[in-house]
DSSP file (Angstrom, degrees, kcal/mol; ACC not computed):
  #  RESIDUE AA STRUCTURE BP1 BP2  ACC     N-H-->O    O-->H-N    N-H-->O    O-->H-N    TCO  KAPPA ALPHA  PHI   PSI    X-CA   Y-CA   Z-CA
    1    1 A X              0   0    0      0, 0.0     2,-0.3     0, 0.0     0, 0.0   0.000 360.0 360.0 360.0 155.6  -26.2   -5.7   25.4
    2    2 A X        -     0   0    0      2,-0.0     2,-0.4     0, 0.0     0, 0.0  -0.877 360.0-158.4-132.1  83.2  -25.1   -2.4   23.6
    3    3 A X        -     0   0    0     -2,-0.3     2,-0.6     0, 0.0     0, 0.0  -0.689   7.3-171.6-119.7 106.2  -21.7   -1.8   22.3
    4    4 A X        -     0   0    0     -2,-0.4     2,-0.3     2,-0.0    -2,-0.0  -0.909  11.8-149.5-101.9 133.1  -20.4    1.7   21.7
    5    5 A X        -     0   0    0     -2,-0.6     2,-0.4     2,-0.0     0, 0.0  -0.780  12.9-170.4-103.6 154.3  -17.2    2.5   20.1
    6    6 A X        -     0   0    0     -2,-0.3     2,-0.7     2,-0.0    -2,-0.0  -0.953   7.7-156.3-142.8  90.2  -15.4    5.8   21.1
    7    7 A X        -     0   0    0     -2,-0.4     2,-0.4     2,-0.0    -2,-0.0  -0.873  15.0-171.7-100.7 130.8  -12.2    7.1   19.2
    8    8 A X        -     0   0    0     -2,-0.7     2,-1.0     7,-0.0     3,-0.1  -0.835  23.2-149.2 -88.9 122.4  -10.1    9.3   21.2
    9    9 A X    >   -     0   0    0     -2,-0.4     3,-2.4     1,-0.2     6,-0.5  -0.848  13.8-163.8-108.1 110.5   -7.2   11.3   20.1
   10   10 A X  T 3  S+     0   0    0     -2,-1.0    -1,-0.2     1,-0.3     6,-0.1   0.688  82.0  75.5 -44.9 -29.4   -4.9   11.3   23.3
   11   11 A X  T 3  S+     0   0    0      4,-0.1    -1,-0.3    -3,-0.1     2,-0.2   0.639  86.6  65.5 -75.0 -31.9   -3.1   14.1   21.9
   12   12 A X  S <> S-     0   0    0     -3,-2.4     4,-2.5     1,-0.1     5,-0.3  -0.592  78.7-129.5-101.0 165.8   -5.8   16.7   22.6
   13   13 A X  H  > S+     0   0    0      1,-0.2     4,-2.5    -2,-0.2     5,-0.2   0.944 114.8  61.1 -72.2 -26.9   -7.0   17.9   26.2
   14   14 A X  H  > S+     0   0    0      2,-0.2     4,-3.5     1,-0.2    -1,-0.2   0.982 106.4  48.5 -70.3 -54.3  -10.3   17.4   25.3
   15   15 A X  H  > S+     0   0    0     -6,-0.5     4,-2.0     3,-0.2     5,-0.3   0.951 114.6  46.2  -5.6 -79.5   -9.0   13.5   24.9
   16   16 A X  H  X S+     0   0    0     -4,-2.5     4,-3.2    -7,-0.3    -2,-0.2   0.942 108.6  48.9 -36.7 -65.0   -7.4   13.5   28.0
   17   17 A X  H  X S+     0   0    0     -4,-2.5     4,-3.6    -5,-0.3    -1,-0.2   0.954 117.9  40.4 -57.5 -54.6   -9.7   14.9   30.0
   18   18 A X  H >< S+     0   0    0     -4,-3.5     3,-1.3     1,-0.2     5,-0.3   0.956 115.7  55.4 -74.9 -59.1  -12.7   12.4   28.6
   19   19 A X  H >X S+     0   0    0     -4,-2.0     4,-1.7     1,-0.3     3,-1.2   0.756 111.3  40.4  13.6 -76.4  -10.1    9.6   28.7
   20   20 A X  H 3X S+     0   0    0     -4,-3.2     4,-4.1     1,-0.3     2,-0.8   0.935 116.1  53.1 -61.9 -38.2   -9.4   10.3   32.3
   21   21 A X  H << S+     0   0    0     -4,-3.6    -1,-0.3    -3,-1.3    -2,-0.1  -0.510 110.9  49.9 -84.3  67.0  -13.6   10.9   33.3
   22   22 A X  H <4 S+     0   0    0     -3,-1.2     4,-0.3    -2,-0.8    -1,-0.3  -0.073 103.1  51.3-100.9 -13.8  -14.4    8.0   31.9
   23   23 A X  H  X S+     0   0    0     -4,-1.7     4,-1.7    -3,-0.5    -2,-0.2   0.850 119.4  45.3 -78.5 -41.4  -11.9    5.5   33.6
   24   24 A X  T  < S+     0   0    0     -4,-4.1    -1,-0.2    -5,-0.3    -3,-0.1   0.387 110.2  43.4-121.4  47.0  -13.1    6.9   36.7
   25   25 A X  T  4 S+     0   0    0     -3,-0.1     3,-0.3     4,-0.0     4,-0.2   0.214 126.0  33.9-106.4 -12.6  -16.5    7.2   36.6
   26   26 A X  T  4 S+     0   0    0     -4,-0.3    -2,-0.2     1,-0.2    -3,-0.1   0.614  84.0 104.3-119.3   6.0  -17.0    3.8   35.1
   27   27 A X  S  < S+     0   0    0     -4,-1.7    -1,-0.2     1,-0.2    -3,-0.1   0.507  97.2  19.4 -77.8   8.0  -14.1    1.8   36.7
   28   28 A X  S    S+     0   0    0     -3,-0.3    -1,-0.2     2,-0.1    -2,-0.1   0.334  88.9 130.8 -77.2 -16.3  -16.3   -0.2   39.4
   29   29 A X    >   -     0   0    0     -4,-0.2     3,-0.8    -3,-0.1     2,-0.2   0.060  62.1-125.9 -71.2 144.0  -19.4    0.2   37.8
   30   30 A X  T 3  S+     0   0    0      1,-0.2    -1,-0.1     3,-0.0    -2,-0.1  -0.554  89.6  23.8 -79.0 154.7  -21.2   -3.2   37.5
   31   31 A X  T 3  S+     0   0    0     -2,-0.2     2,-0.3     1,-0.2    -1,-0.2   0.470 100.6  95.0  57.7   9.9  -22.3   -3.9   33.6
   32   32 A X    <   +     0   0    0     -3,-0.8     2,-0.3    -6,-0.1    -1,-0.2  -0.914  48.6 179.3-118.3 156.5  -20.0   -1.9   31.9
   33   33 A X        -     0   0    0     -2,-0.3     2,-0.5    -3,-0.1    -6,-0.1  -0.937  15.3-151.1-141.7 117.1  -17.1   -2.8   30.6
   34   34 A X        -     0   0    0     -2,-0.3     2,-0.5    -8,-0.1    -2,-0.0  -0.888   4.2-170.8-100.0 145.8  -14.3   -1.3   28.7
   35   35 A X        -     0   0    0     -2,-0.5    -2,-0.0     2,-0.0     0, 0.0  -0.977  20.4-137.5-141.0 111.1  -12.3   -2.9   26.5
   36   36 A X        +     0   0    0     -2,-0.5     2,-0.1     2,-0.0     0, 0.0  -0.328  29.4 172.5 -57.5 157.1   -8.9   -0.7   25.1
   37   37 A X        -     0   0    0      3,-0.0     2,-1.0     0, 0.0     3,-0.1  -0.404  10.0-170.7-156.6 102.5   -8.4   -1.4   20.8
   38   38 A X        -     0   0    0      1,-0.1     3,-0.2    -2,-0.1    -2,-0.0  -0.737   6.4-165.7 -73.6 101.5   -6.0    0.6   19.7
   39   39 A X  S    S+     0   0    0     -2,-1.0     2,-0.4     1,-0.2    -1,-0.1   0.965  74.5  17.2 -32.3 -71.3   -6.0    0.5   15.9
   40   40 A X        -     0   0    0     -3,-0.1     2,-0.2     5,-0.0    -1,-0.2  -0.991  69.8-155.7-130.4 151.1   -2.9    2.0   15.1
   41   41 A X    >   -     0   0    0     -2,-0.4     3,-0.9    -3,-0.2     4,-0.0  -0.517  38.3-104.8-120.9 150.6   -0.2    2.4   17.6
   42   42 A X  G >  S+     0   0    0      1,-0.3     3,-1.0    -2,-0.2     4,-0.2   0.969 123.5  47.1 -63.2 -55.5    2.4    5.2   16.9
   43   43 A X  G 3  S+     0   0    0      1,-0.2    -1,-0.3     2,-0.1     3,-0.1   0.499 105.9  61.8 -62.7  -1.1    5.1    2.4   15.8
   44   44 A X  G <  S+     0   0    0     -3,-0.9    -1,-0.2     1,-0.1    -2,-0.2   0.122  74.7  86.9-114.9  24.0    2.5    0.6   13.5
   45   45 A X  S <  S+     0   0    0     -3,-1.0     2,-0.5     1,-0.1    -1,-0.1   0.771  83.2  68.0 -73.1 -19.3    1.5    3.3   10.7
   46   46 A X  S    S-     0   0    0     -4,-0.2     5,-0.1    -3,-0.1    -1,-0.1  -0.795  94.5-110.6-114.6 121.3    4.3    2.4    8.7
   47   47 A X    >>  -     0   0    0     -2,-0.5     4,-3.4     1,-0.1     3,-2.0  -0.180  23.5-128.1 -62.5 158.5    4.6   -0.7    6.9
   48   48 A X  H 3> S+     0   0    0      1,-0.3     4,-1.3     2,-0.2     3,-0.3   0.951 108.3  47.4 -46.4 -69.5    7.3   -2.8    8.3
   49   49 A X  H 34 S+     0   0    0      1,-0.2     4,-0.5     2,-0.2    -1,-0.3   0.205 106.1  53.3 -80.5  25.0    8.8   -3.2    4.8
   50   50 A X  H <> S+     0   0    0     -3,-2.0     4,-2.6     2,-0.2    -1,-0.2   0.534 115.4  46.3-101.4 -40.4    8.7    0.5    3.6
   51   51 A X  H  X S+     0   0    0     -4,-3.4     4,-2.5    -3,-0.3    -2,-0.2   0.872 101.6  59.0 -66.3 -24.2   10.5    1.1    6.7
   52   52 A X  H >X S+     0   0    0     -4,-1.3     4,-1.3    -5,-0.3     3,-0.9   0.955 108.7  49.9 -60.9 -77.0   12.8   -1.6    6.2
   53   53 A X  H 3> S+     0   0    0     -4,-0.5     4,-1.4     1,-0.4    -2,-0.2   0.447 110.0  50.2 -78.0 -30.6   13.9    0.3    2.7
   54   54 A X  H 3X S+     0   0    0     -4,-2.6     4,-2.6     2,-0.2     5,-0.4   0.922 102.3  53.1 -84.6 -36.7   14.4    3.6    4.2
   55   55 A X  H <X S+     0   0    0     -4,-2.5     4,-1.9    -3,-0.9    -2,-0.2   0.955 112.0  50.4 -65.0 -35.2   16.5    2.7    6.9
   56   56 A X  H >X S+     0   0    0     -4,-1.3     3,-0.7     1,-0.2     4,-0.5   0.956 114.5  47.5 -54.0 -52.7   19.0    0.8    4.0
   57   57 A X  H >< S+     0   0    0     -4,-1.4     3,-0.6     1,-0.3    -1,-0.2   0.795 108.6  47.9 -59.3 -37.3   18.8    3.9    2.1
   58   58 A X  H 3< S+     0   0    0     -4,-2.6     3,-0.5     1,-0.2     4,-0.4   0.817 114.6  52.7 -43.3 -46.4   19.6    6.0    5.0
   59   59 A X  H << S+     0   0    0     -4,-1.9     2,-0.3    -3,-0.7    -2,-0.2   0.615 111.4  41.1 -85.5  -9.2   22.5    3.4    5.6
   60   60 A X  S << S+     0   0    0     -3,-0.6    -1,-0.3    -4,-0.5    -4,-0.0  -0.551  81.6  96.0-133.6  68.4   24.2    3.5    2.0
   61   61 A X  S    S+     0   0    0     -3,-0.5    -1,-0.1    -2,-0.3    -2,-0.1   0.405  98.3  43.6-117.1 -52.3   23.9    7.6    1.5
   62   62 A X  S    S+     0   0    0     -4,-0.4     2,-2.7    -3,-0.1     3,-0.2   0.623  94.8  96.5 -70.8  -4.1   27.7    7.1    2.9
   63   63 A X    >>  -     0   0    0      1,-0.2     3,-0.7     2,-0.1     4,-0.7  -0.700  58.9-163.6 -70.6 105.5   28.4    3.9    0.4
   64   64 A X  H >> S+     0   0    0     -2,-2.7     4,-0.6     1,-0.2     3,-0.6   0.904  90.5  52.0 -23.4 -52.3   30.3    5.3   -2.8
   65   65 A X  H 34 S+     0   0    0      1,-0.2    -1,-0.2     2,-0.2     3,-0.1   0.651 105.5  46.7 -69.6 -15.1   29.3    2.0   -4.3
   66   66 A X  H <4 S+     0   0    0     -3,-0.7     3,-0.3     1,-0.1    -1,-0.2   0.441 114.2  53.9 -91.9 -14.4   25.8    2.0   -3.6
   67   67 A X  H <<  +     0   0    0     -4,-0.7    -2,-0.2    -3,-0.6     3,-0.2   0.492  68.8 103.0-115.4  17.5   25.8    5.3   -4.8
   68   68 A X  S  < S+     0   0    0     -4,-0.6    -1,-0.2     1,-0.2    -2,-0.1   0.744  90.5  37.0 -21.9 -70.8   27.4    4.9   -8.1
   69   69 A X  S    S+     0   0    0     -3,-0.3     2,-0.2    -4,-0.1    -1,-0.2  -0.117  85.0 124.6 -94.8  36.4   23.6    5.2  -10.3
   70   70 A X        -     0   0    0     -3,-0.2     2,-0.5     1,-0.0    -3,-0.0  -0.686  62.9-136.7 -91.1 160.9   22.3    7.7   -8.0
   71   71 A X        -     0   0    0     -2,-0.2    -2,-0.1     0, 0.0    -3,-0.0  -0.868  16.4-146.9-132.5  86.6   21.2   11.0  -10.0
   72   72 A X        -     0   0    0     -2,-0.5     2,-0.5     1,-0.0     0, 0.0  -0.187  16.8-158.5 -59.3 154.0   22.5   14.3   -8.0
   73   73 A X        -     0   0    0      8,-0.0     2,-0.5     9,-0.0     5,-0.1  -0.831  16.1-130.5-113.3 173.4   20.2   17.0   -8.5
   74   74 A X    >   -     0   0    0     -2,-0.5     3,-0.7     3,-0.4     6,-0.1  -0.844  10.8-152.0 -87.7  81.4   20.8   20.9   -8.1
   75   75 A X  G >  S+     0   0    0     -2,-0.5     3,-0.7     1,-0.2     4,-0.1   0.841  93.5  51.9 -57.7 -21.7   17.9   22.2   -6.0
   76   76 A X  G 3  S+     0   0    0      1,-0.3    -1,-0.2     2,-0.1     2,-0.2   0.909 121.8  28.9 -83.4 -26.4   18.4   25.8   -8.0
   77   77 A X  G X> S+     0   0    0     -3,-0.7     3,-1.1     1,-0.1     4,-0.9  -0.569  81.2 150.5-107.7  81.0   18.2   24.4  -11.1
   78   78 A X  H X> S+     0   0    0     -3,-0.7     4,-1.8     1,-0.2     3,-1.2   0.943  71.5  49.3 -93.1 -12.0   16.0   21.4  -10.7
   79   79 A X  H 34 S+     0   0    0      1,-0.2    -1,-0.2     2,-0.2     4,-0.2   0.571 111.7  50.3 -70.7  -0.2   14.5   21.0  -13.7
   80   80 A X  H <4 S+     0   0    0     -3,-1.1    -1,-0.2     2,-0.2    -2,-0.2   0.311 105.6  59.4-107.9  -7.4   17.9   21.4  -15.6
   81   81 A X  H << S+     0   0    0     -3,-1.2    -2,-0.2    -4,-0.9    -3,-0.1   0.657  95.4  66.2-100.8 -41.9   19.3   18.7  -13.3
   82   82 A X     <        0   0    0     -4,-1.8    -2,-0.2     1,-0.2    -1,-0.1   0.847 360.0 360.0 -30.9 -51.4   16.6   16.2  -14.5
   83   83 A X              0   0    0     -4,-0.2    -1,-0.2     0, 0.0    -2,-0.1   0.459 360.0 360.0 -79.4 360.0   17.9   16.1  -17.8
């Protein structure tokens, strides 16, 4: 037996297209087999806990208390807001 792996980016037509000719030229066919593995899934790029850390930060931009040691910058001067 002979195992070929195939990565497809869904995202392009050229994807698509072989995506679609290959499910149906080989979806009776006796002795082949395809078997999906998706690596990474659009919701699993990120770790879990990085995401976790933005969404808190996201959530306490409106705290005043959480945002107490927070450091504004100037975006025109920013190297003068650094200091």
């Amino acid at each position: 037996m002979t195992t070929f792996t195939i990565k497809i980016n869904e995202r392009t037509k050229a994807g698509k297209a072989f995506r679609a000719m290959t499910e149906t030229f080989f979806k009776d066919a006796k002795g082949i087999e395809i078997i999906e593995n998706k690596e990474e899934k659009e919701d699993e790029i990120y770790n879990p806990e990085f995401v976790k850390m933005i969404l808190e930060r996201g959530e306490s931009i409106n705290d005043s208390e959480k945002r107490k040691n927070w450091k504004e910058i100037n975006p025109k001067d920013l190297w003068g807001s650094l200091k």
